[in-house]
N, CA and C atoms as an extended XYZ file, in Angstrom:
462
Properties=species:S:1:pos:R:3:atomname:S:1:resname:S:1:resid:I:1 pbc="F F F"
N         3.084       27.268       -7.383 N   UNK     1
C         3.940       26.117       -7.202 CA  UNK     1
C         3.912       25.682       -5.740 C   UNK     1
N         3.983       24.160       -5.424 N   UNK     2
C         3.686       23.738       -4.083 CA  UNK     2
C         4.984       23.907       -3.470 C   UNK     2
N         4.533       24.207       -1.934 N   UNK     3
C         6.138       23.933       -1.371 CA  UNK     3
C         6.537       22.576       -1.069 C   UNK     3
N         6.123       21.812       -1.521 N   UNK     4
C         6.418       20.443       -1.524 CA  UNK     4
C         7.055       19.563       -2.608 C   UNK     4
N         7.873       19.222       -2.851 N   UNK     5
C         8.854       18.346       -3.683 CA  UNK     5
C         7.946       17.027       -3.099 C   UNK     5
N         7.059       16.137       -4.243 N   UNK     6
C         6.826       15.025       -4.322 CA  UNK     6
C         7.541       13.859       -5.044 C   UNK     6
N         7.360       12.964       -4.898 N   UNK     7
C         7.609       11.107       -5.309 CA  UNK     7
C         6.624       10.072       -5.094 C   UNK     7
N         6.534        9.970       -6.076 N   UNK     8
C         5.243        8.824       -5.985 CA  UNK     8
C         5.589        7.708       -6.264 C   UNK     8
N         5.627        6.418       -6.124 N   UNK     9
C         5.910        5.162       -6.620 CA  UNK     9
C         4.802        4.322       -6.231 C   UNK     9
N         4.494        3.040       -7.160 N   UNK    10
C         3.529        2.357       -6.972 CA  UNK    10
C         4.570        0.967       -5.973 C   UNK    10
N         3.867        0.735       -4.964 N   UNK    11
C         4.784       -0.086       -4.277 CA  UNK    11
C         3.619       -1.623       -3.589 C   UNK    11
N         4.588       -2.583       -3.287 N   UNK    12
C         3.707       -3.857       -2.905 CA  UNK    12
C         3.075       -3.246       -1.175 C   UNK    12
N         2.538       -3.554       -0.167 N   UNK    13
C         2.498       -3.306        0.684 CA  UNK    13
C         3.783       -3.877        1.376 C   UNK    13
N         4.185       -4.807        1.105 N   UNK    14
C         5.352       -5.302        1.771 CA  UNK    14
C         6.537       -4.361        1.632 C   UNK    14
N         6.446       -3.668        0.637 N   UNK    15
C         7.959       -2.843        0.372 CA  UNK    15
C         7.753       -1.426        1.030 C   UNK    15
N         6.440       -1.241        1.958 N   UNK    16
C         6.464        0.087        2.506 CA  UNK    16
C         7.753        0.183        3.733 C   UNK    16
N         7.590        1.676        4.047 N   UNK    17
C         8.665        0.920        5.369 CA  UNK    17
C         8.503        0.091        6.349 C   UNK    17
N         9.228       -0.546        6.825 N   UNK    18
C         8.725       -1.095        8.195 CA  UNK    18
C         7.819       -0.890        9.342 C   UNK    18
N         8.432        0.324        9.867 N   UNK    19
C         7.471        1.012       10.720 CA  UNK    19
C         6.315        1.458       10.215 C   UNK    19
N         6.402        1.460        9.148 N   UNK    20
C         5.032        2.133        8.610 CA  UNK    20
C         3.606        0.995        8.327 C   UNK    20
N         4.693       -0.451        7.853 N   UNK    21
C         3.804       -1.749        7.669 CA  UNK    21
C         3.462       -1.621        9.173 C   UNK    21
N         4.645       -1.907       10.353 N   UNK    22
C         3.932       -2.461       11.282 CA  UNK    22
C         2.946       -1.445       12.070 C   UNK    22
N         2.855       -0.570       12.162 N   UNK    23
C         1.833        0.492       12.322 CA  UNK    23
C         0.486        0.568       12.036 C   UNK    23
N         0.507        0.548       10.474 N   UNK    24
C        -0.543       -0.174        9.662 CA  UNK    24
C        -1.728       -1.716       10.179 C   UNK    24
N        -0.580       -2.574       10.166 N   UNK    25
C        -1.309       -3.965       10.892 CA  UNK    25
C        -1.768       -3.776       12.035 C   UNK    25
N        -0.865       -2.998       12.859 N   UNK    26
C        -1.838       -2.688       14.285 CA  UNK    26
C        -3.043       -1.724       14.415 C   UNK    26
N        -3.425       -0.558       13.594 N   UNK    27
C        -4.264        0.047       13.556 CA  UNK    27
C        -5.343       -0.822       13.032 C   UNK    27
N        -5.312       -1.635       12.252 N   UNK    28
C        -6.074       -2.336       11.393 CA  UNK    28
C        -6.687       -3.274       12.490 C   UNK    28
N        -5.501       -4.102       13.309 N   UNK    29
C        -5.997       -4.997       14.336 CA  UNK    29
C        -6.965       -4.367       15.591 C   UNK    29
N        -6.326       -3.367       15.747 N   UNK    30
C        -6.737       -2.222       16.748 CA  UNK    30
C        -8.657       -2.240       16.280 C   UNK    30
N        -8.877       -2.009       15.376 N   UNK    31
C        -9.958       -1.178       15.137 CA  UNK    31
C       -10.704       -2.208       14.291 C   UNK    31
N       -10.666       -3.717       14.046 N   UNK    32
C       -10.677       -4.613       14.140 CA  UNK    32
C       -11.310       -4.709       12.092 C   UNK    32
N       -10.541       -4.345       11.622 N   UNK    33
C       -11.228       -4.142        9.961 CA  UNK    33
C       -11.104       -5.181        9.437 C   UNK    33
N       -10.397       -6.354        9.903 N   UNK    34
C       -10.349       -7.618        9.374 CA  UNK    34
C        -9.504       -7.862        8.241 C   UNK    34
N        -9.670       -8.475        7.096 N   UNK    35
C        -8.570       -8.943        6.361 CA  UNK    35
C        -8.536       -8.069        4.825 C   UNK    35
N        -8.693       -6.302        5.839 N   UNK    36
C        -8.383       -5.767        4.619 CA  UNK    36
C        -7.154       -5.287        3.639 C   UNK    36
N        -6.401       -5.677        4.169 N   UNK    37
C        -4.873       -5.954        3.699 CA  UNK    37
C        -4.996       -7.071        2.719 C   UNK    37
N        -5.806       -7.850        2.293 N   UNK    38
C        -6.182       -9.124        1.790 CA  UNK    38
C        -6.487       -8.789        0.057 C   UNK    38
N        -6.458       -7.601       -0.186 N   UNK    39
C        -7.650       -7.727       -1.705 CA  UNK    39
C        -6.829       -5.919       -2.108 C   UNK    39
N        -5.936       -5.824       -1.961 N   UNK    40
C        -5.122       -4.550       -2.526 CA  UNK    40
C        -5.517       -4.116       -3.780 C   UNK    40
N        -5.836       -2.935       -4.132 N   UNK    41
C        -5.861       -2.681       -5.560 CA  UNK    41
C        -4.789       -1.544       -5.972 C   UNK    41
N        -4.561       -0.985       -4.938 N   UNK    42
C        -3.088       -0.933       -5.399 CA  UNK    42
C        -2.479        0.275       -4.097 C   UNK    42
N        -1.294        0.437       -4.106 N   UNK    43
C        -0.751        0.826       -2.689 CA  UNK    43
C         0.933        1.318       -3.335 C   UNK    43
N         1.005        2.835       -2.617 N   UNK    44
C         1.625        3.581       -2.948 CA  UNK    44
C         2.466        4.276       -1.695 C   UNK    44
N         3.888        4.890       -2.419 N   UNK    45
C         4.862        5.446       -1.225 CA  UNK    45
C         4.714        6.769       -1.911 C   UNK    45
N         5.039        8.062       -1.239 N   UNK    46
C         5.306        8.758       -1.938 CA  UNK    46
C         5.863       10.040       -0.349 C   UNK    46
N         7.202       10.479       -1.243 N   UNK    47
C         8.087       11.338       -0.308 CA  UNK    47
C         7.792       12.687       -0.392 C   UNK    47
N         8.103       12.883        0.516 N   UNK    48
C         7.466       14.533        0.582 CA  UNK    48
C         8.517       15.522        0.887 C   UNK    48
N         9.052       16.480        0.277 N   UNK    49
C        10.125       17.139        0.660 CA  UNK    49
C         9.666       18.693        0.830 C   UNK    49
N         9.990       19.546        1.500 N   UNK    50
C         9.565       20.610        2.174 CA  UNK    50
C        10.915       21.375        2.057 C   UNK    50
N        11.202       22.444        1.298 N   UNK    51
C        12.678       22.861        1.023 CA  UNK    51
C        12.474       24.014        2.521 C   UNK    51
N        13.344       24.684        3.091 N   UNK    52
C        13.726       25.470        4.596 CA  UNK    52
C        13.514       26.798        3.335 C   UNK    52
N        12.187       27.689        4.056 N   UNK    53
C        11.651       29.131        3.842 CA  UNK    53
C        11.905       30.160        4.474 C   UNK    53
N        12.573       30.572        4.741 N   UNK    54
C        12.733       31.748        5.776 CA  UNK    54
C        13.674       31.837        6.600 C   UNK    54
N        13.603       32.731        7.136 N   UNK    55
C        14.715       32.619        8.517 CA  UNK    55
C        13.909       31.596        9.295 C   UNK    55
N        13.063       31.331       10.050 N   UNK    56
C        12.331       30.768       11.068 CA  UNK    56
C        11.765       29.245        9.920 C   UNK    56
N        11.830       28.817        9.088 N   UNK    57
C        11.328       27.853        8.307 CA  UNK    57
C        12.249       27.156        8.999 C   UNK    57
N        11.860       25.672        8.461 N   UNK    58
C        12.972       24.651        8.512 CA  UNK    58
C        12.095       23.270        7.549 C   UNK    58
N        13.409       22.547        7.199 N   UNK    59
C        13.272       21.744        6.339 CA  UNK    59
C        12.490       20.508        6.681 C   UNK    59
N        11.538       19.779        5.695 N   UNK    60
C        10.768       18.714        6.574 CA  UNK    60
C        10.292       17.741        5.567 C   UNK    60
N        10.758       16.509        5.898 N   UNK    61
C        10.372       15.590        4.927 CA  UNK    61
C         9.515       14.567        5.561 C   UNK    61
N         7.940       14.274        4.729 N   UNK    62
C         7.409       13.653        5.287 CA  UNK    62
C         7.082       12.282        4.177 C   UNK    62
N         6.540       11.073        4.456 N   UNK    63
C         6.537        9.728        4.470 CA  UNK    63
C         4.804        9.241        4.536 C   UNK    63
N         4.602        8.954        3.204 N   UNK    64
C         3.533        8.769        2.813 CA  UNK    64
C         3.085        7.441        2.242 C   UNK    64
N         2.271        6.450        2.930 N   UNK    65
C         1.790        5.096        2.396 CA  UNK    65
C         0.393        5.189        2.155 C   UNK    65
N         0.235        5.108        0.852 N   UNK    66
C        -1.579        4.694        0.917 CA  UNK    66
C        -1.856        2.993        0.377 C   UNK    66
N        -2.891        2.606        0.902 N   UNK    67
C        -3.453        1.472        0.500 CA  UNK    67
C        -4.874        1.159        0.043 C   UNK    67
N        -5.356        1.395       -1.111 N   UNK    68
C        -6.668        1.231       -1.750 CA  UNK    68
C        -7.128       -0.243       -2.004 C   UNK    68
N        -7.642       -0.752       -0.906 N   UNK    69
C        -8.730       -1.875       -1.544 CA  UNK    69
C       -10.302       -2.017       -1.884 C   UNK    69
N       -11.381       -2.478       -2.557 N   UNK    70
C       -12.340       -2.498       -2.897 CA  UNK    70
C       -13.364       -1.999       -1.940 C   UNK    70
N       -12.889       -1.864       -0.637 N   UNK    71
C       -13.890       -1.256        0.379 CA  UNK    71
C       -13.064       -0.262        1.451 C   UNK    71
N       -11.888       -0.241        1.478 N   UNK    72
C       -10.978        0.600        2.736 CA  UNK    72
C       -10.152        1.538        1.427 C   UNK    72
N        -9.832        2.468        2.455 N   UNK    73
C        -8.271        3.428        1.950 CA  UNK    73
C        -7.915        4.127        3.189 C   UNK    73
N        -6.425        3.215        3.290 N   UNK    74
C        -6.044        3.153        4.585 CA  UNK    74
C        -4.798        3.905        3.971 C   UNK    74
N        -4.173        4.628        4.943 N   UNK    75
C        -2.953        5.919        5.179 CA  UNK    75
C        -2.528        5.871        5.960 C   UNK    75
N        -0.675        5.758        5.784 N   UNK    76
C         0.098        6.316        6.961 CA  UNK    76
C         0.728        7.936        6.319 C   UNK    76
N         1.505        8.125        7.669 N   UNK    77
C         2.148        9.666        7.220 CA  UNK    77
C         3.285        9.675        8.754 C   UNK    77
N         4.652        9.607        8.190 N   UNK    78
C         5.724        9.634        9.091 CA  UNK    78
C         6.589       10.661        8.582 C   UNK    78
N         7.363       11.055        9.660 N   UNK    79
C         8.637       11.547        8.874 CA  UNK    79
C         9.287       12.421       10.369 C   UNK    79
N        10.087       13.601        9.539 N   UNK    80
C        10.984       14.116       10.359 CA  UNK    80
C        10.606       14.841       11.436 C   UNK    80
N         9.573       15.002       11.672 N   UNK    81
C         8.488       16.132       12.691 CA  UNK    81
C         7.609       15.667       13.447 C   UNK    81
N         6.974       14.022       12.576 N   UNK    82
C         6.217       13.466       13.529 CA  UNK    82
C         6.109       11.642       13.666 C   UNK    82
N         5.599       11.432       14.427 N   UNK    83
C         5.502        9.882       14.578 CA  UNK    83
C         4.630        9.400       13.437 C   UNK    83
N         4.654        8.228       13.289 N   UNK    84
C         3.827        7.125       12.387 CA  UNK    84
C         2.005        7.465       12.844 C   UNK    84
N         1.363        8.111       12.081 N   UNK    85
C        -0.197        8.108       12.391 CA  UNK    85
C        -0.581        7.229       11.268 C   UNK    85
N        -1.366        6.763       11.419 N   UNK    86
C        -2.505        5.653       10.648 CA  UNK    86
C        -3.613        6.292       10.640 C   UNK    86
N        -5.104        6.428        9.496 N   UNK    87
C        -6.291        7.074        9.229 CA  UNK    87
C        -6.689        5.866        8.065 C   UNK    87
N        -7.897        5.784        7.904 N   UNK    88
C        -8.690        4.620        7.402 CA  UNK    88
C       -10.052        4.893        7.789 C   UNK    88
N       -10.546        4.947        6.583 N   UNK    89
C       -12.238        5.216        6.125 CA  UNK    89
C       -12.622        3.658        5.194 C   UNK    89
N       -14.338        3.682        5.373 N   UNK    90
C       -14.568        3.102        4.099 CA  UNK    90
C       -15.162        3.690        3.293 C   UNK    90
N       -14.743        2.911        2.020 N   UNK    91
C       -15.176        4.014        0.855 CA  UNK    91
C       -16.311        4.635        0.921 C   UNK    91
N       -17.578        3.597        1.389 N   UNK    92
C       -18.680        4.004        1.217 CA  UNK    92
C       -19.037        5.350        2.196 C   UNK    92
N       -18.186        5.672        3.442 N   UNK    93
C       -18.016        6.489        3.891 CA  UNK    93
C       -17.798        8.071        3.721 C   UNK    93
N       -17.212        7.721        2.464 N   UNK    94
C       -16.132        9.433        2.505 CA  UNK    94
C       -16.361        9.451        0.993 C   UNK    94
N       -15.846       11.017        0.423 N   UNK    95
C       -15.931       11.214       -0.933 CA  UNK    95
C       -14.589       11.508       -1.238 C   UNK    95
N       -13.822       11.412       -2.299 N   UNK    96
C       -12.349       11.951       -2.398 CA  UNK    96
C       -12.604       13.078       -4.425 C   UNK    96
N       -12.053       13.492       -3.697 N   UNK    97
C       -11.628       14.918       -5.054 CA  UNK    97
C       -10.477       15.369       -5.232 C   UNK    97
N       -10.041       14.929       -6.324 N   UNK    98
C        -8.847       15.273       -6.889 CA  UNK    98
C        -8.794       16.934       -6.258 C   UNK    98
N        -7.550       17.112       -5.785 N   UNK    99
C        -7.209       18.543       -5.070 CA  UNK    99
C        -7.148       19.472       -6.069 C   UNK    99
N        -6.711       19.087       -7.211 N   UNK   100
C        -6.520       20.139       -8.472 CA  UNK   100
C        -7.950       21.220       -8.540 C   UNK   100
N        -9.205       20.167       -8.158 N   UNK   101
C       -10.610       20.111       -8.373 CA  UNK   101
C       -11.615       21.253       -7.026 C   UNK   101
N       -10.497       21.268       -6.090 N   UNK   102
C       -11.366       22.251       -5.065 CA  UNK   102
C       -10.604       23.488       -5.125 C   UNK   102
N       -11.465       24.315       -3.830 N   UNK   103
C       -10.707       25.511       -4.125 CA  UNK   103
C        -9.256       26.167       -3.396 C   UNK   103
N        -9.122       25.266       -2.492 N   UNK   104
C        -8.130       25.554       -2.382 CA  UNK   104
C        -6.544       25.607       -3.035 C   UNK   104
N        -6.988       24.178       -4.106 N   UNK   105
C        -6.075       24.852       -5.325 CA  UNK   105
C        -5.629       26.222       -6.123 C   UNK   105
N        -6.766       27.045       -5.313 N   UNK   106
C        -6.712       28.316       -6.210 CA  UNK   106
C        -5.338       28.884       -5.180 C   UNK   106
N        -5.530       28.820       -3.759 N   UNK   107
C        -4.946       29.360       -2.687 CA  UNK   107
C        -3.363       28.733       -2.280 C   UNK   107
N        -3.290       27.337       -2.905 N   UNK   108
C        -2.312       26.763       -2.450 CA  UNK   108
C        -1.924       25.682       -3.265 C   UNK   108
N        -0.967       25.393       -3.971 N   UNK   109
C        -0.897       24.752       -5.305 CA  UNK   109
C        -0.162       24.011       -4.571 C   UNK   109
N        -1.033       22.176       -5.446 N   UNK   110
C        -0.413       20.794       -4.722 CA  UNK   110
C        -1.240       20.031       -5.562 C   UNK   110
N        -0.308       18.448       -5.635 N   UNK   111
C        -1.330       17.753       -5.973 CA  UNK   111
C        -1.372       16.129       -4.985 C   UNK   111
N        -2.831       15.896       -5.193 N   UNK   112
C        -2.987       14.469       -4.225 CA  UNK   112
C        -4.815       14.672       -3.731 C   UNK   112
N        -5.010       14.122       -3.081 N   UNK   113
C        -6.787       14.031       -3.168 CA  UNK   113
C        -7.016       14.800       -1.545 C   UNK   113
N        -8.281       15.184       -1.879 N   UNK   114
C        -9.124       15.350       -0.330 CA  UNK   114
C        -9.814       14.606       -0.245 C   UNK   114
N        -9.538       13.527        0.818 N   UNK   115
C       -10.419       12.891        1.185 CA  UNK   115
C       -11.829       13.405        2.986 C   UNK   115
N       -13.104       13.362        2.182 N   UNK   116
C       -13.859       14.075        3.099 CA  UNK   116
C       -14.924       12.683        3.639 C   UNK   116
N       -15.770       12.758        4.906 N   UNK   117
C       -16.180       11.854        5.597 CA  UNK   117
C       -15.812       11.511        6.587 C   UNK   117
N       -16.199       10.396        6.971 N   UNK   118
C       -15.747        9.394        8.739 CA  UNK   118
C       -15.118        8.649        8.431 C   UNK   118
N       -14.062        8.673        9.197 N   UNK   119
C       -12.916        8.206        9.053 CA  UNK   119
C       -13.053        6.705       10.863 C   UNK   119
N       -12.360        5.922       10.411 N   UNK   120
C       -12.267        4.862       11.435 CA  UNK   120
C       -12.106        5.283       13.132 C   UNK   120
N       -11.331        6.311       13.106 N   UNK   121
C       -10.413        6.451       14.430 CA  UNK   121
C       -10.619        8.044       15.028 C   UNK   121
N       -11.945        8.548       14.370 N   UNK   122
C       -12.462        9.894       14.301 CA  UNK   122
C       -13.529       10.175       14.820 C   UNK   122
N       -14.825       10.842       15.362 N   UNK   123
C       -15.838       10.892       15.697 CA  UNK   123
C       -16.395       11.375       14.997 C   UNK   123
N       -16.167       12.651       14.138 N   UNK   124
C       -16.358       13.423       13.222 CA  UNK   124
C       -16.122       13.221       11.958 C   UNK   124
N       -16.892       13.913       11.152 N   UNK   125
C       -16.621       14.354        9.546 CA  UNK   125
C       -15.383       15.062        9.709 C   UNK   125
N       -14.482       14.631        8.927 N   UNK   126
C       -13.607       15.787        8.724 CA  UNK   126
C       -13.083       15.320        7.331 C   UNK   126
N       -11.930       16.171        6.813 N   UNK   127
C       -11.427       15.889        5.492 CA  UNK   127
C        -9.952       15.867        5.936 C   UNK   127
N        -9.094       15.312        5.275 N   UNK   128
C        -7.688       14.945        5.213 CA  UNK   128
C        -7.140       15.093        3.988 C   UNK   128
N        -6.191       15.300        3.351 N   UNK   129
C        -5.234       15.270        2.349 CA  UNK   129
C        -3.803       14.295        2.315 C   UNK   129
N        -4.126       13.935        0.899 N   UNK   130
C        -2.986       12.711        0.429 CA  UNK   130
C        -2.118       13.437       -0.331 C   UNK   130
N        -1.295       13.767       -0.288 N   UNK   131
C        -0.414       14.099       -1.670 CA  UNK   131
C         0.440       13.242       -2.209 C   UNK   131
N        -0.257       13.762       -3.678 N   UNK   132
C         0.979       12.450       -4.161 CA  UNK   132
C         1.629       13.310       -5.560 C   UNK   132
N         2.174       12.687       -5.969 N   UNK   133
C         3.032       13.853       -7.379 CA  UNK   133
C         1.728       13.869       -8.672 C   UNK   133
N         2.868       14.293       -9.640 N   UNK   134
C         1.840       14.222      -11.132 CA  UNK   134
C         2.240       13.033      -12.144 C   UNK   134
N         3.374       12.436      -11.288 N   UNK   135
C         3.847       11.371      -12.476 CA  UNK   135
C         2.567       10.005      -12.505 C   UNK   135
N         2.739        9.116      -13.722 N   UNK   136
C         1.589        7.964      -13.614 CA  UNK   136
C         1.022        7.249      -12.417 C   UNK   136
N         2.409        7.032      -11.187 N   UNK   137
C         1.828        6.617      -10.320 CA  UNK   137
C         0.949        7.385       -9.925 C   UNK   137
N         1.007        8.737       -9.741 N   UNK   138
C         0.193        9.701       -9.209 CA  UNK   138
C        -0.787        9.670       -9.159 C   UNK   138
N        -1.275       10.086      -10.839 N   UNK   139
C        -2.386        9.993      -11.220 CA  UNK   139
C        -3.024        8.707      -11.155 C   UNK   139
N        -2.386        7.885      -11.527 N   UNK   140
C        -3.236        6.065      -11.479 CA  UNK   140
C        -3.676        6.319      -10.286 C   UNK   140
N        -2.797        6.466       -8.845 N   UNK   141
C        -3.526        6.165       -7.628 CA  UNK   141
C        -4.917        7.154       -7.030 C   UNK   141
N        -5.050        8.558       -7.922 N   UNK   142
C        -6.037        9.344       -7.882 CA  UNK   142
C        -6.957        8.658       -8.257 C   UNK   142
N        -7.030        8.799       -9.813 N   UNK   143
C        -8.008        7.867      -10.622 CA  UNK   143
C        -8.335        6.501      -10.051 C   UNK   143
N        -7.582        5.530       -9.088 N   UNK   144
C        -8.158        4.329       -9.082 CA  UNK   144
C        -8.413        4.223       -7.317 C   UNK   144
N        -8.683        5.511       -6.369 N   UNK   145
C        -8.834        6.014       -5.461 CA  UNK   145
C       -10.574        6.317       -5.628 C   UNK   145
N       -10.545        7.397       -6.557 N   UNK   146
C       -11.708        7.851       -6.655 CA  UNK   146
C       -12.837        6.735       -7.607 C   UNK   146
N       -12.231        6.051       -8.566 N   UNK   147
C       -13.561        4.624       -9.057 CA  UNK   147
C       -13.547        3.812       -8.036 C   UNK   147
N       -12.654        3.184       -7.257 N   UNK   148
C       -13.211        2.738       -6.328 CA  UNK   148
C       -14.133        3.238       -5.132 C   UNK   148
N       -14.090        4.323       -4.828 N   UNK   149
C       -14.720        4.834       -3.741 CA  UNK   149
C       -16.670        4.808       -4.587 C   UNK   149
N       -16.497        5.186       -6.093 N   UNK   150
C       -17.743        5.392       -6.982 CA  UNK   150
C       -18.007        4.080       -6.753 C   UNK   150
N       -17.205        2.353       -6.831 N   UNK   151
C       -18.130        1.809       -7.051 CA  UNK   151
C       -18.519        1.034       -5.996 C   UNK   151
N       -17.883        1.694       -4.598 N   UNK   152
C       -18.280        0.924       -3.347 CA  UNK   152
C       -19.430        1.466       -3.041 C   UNK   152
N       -20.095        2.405       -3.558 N   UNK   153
C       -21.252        3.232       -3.445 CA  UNK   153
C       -22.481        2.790       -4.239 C   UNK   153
N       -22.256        1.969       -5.491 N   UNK   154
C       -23.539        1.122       -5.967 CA  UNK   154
C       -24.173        0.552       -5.262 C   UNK   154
């Protein structure tokens, strides 16, 4: 079982948080991706709750926006521990795998994708993780994460 309490909701980009939209637009402007905010296929919130483990644990809720369009999948991640970061690949870039699907599922139970490749604001290959719950939004945004990434690759 994950130590993470998820929420997933399918949300407009406009209804993310604030800081998190305006964050978003500036990384985007920043790094100059153009009008990919323009062609959404679909864009998701999802809360992250972290229950306090231990004597030395403490409680931590983090703040999750993704945005999947036909060529980008752009991510924020805010909350109680850290500032607003922004990450953005293009599809044709990176591969994503349902987390259920690698092995660290064996080691650490969660669900939400690994996304692996070059990322916009990175020099390197590296991989990142989305979590998102198991309810429909969940899964829809897995499933329509990973066909898009398949068919930016034809």
């Amino acid at each position: 079982m994950s130590d993470w309490k998820r929420r997933t909701q399918e949300v407009s980009f406009e209804n993310l948080m604030p800081e998190m939209i305006a964050t978003i637009k500036k990384h985007v402007e920043q790094y100059n991706l153009g009008p990919v905010l323009s062609d959404v296929l679909m864009c998701i919130q999802t809360d992250s709750e972290k229950a306090r483990k231990g004597l030395f644990g403490s409680a931590e809720t983090v703040y999750t926006g993704a945005v999947v369009t036909p060529r980008w999948l752009v991510w924020a991640h805010n909350g109680t521990k850290m500032k607003t970061v922004v990450i953005s690949a293009q599809l044709n870039d990176i591969v994503v795998q349902d987390y259920a699907q690698t092995q660290f599922a064996k080691m650490i139970a969660d669900s939400g994708i690994n996304v692996s490749g070059k990322f916009t604001n990175v020099s390197e290959n590296i991989t990142a993780f989305i979590g998102v719950d198991e309810s429909a939004a969940g899964n829809k945004f897995k499933e329509t994460v990973i066909k898009a990434v398949q068919d930016a690759k034809k």
